[in-house]
C-alpha positions as CSV (number, residue, x, y, z in Angstrom):
1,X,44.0,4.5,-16.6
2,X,42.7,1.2,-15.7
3,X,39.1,0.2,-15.2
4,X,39.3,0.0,-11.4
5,X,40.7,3.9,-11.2
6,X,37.9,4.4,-13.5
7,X,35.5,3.2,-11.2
8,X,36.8,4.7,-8.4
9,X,36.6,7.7,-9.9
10,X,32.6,7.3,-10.5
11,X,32.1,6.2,-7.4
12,X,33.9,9.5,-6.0
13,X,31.8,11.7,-8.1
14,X,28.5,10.2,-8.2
15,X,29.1,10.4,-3.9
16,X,30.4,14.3,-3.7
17,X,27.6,14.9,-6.3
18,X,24.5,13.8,-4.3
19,X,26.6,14.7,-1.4
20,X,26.0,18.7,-2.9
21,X,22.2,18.3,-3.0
22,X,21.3,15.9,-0.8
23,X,19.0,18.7,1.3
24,X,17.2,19.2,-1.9
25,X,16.9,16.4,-3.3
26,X,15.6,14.8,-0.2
27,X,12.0,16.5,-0.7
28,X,12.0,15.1,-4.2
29,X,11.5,11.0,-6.0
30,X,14.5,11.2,-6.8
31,X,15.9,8.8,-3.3
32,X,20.3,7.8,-3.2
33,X,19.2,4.5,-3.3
34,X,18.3,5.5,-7.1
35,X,21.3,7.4,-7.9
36,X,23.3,5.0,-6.5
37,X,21.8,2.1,-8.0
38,X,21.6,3.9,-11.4
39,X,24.8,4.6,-11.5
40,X,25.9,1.2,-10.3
41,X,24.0,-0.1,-13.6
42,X,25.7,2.1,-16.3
43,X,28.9,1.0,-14.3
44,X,28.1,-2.6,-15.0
45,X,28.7,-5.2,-17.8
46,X,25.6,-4.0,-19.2
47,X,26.6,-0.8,-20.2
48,X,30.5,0.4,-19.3
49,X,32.0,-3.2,-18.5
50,X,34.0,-1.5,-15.8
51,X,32.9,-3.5,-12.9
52,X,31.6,-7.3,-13.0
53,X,31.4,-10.4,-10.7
54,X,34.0,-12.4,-12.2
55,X,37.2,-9.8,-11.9
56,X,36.2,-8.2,-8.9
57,X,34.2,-10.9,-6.8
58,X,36.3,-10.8,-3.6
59,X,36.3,-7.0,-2.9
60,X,32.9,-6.8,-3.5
61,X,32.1,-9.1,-1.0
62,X,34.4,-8.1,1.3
63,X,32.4,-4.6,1.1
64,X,29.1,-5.9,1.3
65,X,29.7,-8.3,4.1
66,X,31.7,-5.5,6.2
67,X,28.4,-3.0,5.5
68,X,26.1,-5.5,6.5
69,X,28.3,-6.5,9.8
70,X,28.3,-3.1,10.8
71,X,24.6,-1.7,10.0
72,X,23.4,-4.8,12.0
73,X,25.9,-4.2,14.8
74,X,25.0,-0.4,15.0
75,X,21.1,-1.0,14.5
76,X,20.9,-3.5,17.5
77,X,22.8,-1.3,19.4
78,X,20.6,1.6,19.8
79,X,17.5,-0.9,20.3
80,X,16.2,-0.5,24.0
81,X,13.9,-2.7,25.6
82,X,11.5,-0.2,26.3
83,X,11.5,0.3,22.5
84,X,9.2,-2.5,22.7
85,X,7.5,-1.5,25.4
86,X,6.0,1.6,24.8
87,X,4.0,1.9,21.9
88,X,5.5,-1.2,20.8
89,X,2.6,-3.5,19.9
90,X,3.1,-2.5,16.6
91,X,6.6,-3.7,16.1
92,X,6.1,-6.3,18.2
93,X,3.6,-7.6,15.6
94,X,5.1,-6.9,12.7
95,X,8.2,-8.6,13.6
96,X,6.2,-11.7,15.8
97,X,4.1,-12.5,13.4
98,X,4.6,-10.5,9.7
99,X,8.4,-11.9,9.3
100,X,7.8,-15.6,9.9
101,X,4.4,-14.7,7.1
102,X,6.2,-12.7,4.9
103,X,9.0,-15.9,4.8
104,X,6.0,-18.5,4.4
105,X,4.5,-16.4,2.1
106,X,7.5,-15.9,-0.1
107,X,8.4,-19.6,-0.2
108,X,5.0,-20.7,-1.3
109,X,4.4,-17.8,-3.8
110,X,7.6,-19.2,-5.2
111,X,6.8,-22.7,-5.8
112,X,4.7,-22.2,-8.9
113,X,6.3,-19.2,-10.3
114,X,10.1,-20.3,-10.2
115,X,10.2,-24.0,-11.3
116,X,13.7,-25.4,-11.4
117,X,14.5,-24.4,-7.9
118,X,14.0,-26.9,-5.1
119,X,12.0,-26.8,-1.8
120,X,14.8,-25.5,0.3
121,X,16.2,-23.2,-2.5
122,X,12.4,-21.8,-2.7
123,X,12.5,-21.3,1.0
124,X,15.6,-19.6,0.9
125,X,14.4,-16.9,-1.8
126,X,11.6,-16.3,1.1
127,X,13.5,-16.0,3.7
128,X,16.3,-13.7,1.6
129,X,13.6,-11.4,0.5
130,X,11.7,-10.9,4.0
131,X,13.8,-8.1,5.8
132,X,13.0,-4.5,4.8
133,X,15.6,-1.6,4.9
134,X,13.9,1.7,6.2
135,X,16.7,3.7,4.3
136,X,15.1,3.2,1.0
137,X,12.0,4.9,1.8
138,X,13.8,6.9,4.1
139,X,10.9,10.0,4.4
140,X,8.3,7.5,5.2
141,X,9.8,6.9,8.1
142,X,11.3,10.7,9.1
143,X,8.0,12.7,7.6
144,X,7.1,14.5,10.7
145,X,3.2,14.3,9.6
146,X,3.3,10.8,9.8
147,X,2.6,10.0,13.5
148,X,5.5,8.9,15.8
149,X,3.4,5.7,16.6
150,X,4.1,4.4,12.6
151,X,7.4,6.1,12.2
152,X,9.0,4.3,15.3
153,X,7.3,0.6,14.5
154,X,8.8,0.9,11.1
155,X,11.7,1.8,12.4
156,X,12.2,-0.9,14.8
157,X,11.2,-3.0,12.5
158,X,13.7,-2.4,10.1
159,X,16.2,-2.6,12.4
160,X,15.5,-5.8,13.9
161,X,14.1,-8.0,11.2
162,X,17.5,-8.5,9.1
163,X,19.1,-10.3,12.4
164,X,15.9,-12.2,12.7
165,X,16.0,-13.8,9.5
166,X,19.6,-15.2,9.8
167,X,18.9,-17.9,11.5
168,X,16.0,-19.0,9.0
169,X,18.6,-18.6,6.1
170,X,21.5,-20.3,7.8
171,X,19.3,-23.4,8.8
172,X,17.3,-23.1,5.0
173,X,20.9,-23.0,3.5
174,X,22.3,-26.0,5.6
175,X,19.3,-27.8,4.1
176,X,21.1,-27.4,0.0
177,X,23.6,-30.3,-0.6
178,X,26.9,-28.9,-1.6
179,X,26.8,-25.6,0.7
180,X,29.6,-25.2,2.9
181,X,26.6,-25.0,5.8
182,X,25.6,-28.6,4.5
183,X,28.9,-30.2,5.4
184,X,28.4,-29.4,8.9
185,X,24.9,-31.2,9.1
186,X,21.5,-29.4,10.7
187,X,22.8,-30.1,14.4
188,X,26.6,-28.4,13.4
189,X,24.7,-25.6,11.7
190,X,22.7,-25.3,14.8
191,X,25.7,-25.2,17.4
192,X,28.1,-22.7,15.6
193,X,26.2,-20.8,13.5
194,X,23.5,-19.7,16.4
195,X,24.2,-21.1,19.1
196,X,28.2,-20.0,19.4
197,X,28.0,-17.4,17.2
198,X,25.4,-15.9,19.9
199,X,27.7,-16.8,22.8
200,X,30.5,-14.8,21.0
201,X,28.4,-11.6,20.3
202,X,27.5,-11.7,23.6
203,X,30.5,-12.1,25.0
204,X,32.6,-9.5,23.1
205,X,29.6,-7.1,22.8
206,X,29.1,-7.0,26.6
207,X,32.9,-7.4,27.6
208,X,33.7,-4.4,25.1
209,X,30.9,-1.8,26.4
210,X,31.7,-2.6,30.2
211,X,35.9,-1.6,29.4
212,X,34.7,1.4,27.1
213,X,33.1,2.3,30.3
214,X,35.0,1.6,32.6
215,X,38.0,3.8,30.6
216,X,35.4,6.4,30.2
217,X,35.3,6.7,34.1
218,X,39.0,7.6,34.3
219,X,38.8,9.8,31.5
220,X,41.6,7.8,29.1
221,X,39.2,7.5,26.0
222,X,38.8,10.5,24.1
223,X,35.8,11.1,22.6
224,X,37.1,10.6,18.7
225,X,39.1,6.9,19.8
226,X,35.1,5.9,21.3
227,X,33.8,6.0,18.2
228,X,36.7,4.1,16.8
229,X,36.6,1.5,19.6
230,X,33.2,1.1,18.3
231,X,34.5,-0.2,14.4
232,X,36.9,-2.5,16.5
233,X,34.2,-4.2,18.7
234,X,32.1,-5.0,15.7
235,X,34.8,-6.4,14.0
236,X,35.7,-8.4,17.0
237,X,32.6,-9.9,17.1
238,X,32.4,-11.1,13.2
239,X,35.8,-12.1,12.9
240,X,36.0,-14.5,16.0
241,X,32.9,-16.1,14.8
242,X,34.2,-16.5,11.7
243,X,37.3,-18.0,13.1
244,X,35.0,-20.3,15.1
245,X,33.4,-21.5,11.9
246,X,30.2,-20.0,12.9
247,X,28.0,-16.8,11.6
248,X,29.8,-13.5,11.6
249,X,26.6,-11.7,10.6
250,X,24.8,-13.3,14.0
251,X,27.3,-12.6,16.2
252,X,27.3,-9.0,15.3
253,X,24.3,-8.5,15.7
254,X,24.4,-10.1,18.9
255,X,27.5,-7.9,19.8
256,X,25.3,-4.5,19.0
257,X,22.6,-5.8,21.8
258,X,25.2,-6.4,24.2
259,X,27.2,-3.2,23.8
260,X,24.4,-0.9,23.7
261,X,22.8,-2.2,27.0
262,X,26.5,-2.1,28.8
263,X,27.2,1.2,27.9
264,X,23.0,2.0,28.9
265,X,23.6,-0.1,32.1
266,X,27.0,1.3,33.2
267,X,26.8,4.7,32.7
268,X,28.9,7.1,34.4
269,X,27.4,9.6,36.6
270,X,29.5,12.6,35.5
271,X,29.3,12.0,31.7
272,X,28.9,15.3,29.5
273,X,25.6,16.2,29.0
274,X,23.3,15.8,25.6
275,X,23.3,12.6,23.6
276,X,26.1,10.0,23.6
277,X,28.0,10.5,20.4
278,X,29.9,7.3,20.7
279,X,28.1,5.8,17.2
280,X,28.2,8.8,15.0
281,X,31.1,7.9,12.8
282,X,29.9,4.2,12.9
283,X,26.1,5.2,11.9
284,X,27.8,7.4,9.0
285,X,30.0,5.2,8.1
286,X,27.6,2.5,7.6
287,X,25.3,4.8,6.2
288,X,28.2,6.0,3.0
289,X,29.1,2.3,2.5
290,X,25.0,1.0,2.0
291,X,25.1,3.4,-0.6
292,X,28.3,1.8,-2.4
293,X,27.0,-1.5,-1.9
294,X,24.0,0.0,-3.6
295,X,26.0,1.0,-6.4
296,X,28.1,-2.2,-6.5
297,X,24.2,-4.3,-7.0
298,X,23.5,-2.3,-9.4
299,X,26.8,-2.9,-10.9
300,X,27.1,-6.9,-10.5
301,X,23.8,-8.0,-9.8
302,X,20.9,-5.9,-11.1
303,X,22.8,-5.2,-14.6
304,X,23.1,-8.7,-15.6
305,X,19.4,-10.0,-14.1
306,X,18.4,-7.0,-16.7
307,X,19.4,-9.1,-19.4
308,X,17.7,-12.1,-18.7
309,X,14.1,-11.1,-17.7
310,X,11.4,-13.3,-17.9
311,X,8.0,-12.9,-16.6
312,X,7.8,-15.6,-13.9
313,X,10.7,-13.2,-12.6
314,X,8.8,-10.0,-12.6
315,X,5.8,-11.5,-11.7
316,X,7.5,-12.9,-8.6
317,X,8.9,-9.1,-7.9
318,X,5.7,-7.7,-7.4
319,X,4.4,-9.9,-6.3
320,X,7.3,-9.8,-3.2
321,X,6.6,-6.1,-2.7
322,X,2.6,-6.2,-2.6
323,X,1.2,-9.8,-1.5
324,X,4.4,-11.2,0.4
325,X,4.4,-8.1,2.3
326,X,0.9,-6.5,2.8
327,X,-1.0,-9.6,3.6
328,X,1.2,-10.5,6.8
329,X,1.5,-7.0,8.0
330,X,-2.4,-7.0,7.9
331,X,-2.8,-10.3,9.5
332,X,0.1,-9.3,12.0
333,X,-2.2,-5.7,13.0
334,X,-5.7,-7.6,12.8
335,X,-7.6,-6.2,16.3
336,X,-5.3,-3.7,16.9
337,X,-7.6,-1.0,16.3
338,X,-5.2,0.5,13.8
339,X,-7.3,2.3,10.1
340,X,-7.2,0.6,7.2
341,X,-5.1,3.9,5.9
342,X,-2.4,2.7,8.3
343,X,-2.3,-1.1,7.7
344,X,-1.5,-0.1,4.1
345,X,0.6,2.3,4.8
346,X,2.8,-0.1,6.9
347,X,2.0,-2.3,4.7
348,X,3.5,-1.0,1.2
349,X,6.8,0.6,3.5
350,X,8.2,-2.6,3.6
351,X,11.7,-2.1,0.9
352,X,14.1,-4.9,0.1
353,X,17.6,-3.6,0.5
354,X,20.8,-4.1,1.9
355,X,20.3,-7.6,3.8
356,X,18.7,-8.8,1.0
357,X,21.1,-7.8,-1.8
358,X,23.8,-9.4,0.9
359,X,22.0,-12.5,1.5
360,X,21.5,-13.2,-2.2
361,X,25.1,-12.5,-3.0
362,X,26.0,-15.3,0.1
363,X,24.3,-17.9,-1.8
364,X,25.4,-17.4,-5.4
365,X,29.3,-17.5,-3.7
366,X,28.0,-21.1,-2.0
367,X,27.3,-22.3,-5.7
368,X,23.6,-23.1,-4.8
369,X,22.5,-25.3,-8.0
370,X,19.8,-22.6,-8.9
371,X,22.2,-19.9,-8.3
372,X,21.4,-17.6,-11.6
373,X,17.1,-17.6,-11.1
374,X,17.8,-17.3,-7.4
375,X,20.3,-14.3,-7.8
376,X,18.0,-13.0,-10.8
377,X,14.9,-12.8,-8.7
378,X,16.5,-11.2,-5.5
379,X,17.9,-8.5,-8.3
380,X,15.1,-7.3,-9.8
381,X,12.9,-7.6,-6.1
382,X,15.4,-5.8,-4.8
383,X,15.8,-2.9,-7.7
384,X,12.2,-2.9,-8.3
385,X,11.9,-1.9,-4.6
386,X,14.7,1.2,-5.1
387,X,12.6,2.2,-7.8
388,X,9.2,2.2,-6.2
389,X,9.6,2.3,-2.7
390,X,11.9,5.8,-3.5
391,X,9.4,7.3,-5.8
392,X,6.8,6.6,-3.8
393,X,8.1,7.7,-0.5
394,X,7.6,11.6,-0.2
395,X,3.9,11.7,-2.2
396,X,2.4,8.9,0.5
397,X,4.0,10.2,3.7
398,X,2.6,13.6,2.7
399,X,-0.4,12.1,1.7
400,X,-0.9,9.8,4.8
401,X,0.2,12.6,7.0
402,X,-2.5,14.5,6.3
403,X,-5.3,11.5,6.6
404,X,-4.0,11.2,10.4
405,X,-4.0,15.1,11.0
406,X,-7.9,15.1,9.8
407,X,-8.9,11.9,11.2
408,X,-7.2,13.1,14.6
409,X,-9.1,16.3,15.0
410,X,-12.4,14.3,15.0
411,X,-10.9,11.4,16.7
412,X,-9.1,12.1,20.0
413,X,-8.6,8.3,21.1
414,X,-7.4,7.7,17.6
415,X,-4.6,4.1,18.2
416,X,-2.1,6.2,16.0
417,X,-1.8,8.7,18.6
418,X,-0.3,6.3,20.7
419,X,2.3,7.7,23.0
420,X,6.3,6.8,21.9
421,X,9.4,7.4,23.1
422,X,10.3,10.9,21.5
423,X,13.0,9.9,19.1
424,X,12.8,6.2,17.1
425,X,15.1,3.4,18.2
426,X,17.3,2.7,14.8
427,X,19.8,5.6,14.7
428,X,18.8,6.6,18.6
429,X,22.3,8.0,19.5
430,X,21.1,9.7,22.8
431,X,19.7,6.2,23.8
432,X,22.9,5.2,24.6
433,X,23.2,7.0,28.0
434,X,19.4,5.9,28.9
435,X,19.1,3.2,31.3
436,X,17.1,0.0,29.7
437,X,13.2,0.2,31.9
């Protein structure tokens, strides 16, 4: 049997396998983003040699760039704007003013502990590092204890701050001589990558939730095709920009916006009652191909930067997950009345995951010149992350949960008891049939 069955075979098992005890093992340290990654490293050169970057380089980007298309797509589409109205100083912040720190703060962190890399290739290990993925310390964010107030900011958060940072590593990455982004020039970069790649979104996004609807209305959709429909839009959007020259990733993103508020805006009156099921298959879909991608970084990426550890490296990893993150989350919440058990909470719920592990593998396919310590210090941010962010999850939202149920029986006008919509806005199904207000 050949290596690729082999691995097909793992990747089948280790899925039905956590598949069998998910319930139970969600209550425990023991995260998928762990298994998956785990796995992904025994799978690797460093241990099996049945999957590596050199053989199998243009499926595995193919994956991780169709995951990441459709997690952004399906996160922006379930974002409302009163998301960020209601109770949504706190995201507001954290994505205002934390993400442009957390980027500034990564870049100059880097300068003196990665030498050999230049300005703009420091500046991109900043801005590649800066989004967080919710999913990795996913019972932080779904631990009823923890108030709604923190639940939904992360959440929002999350799902907003990997579009955000696009356009900060498109325009770092046009900066790099020899990057296909370079050849354009800054003003090229600026017109097709975000500028038209924004039109596009738009326009398919928006074009493809008004027809949805308007074949709703007749009743000619059924409710399985929607859901496909939904694949199809996304892939509209990334492909067409691609085929423009411009960002795939932008444009759906874009797309999700734009589809979500047509399908909000042109409901139909005499729709079935109960949430709006039209992103189910997308959201689980997405959701079973992070965790692949997971496995594949563990496979490709965190295996080999294993191998070649140094300290500057781990250093810089920690470093990323503590200092880069926490000190622009609590400059980002300063005078917002929120404890300092909060702050920190926020604070350390920051994980590195699929964006980032996407991102990285972007620029070692552009041949940046410090492609190896770039790709070596995203790995071990990123699986350093898994490893903590996962064990760490159920203890602190247990632990926190109980600080806010004490301190708001002796404090009624507590700022965590903030009112919030009921449900958060990342994986908001029911959203859908909710007018923006």
């Amino acid at each position: 049997m050949s290596s690729g069955a082999w691995t097909g075979v793992a990747v089948a098992g280790v899925t039905a396998a956590y598949a069998m005890f998910s319930r139970r093992l969600a209550s425990t340290p023991l995260s998928s983003a762990i298994v998956f990654v785990g796995t992904g490293v025994l799978l690797g050169p460093a241990v099996l040699d049945l999957v590596d970057m050199q053989h199998d380089a243009a499926p595995i980007i193919a994956l991780l760039e169709a995951t990441l298309a459709l997690v952004l797509f399906t996160d922006a589409m379930t974002v409302r704007r009163r998301d960020l109205q209601i109770g949504g100083f706190l995201p507001g912040r954290l994505l205002g003013i934390g993400l442009p720190l957390s980027i500034g703060a990564g870049w100059l962190l880097a300068w003196p502990l990665l030498p050999g890399l230049t300005v703009w290739e420091l500046a991109l290990v900043g801005a590649i590092l800066a989004p967080t993925d919710a999913a990795l310390g996913k019972t932080a964010v779904s631990n009823p204890r923890v108030p709604p107030l923190v639940r939904h900011g992360l959440n929002v958060e999350s799902g907003l701050n990997d579009g955000m940072v696009l356009p900060f590593f498109i325009l770092f990455l046009a900066a790099i001589p020899g990057t296909h982004y370079a050849e354009e020039g800054v003003a090229g970069v600026f017109w097709r990558a975000l500028v038209l790649s924004t039109a596009l979104g738009l326009l398919v996004g928006g074009l493809g939730g008004r027809l949805l609807q308007w074949s709703r209305a007749r009743g000619w959709v059924t409710r399985e095709w929607r859901q496909v429909y939904l694949l199809a839009v996304a892939a509209a959007a990334y492909e067409l920009a691609i085929a423009a020259d411009g960002s795939g990733f932008i444009a759906a993103w874009v797309a999700g916006f734009a589809f979500g508020f047509a399908l909000r805006r042109h409901r139909i009156g005499g729709e079935e009652k109960g949430p709006d099921r039209t992103a189910d298959f997308a959201e689980n879909l997405g959701g079973l191909l992070a965790s692949i991608s997971l496995l594949v970084f563990g496979a490709v990426l965190l295996g080999p930067a294993l191998e070649h550890l140094s300290w500057r490296i781990i250093v810089y990893a920690v470093l990323s997950l503590t200092v880069v993150r926490m000190v622009p989350v609590t400059v980002a919440l300063a005078g917002s009345r929120l404890r300092p058990s909060t702050v920190a909470y926020i604070g350390w719920f920051g994980p590195r995951g699929l964006a980032s592990l996407v991102l990285g593998l972007l620029v070692v396919e552009e041949n940046v010149p410090g492609v190896e310590l770039l790709g070596r210090v995203v790995a071990i941010t990123v699986g350093l992350s898994v490893l903590l962010h996962g064990v760490s999850a159920v203890a602190l939202a247990e632990r926190y949960g109980r600080w806010h149920e004490k301190a708001a029986a002796t404090t009624p006008e507590l700022r965590e008891g903030t009112p919030v919509p009921e449900t958060p806005a990342r994986r908001r199904l029911g959203a859908l049939n909710e007018p923006d207000t």
